[in-house]
C-alpha positions in Angstrom: 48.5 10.8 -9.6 45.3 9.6 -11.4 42.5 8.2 -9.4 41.7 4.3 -10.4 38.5 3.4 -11.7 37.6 1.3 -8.5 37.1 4.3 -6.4 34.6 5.9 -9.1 31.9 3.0 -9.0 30.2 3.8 -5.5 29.6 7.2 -6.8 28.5 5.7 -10.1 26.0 3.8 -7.5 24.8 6.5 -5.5 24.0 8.6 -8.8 22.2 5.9 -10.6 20.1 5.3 -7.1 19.1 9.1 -6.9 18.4 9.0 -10.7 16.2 5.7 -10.4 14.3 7.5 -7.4 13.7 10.6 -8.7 12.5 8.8 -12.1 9.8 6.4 -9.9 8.5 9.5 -7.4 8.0 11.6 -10.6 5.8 8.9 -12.3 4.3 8.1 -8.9 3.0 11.8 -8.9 2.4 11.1 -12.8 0.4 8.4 -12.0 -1.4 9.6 -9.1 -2.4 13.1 -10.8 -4.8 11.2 -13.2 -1.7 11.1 -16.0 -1.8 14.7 -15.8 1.2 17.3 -15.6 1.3 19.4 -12.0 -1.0 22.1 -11.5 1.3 25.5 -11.0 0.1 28.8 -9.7 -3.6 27.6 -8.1 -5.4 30.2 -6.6 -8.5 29.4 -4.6 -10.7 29.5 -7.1 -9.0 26.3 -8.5 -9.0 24.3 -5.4 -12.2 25.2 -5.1 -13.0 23.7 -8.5 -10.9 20.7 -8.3 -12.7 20.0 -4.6 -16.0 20.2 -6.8 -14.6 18.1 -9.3 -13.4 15.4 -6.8 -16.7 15.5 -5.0 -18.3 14.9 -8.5 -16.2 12.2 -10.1 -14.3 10.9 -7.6 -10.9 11.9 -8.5 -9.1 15.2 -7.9 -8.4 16.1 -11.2 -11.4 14.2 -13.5 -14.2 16.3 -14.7 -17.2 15.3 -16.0 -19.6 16.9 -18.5 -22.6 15.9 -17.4 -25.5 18.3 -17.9 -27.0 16.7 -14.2 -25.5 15.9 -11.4 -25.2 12.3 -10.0 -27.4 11.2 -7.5 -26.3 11.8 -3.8 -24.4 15.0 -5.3 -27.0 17.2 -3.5 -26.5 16.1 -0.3 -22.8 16.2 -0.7 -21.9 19.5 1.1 -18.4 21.3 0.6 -19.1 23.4 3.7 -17.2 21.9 6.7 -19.7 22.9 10.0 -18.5 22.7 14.0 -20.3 19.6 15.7 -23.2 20.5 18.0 -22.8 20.8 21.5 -26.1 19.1 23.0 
């Protein structure tokens, strides 16, 4: 006995809903990765480098070309230090 149609549409539903979410939180990461595709494979050199990058530009995947650094880039340490204990 065939199945009607009627009983087909909520998983017609669900399947567009997963498709339309998937879609939006891949161009959310899109969007937030400077409209960039995913870094794969990043050793620590690359962290490292994409710290520097954020520290210089503001954003975790711009660069700048720059021959000098802005100013206030000299005081902006990478190196994360315990508080004192006075």
């Amino acid at each position: 006995m065939p199945v009607p149609f009627e009983a087909l549409i909520p998983y017609g539903i669900v399947l567009a809903m997963f498709g339309a979410t998937g879609a939006g939180l891949s161009k959310l990461r899109h969007w937030q990765n400077g409209h960039k595709r995913p870094r794969r494979s990043l050793d620590q050199w690359d962290r490292q480098m994409m710290d520097r990058d954020r520290r210089l530009t503001g954003l975790l995947r711009g660069q700048s070309d720059e021959a000098i650094a802005p100013a206030g880039f000299e005081l902006n340490n990478p190196w994360r230090v315990e508080k004192r204990m006075a």
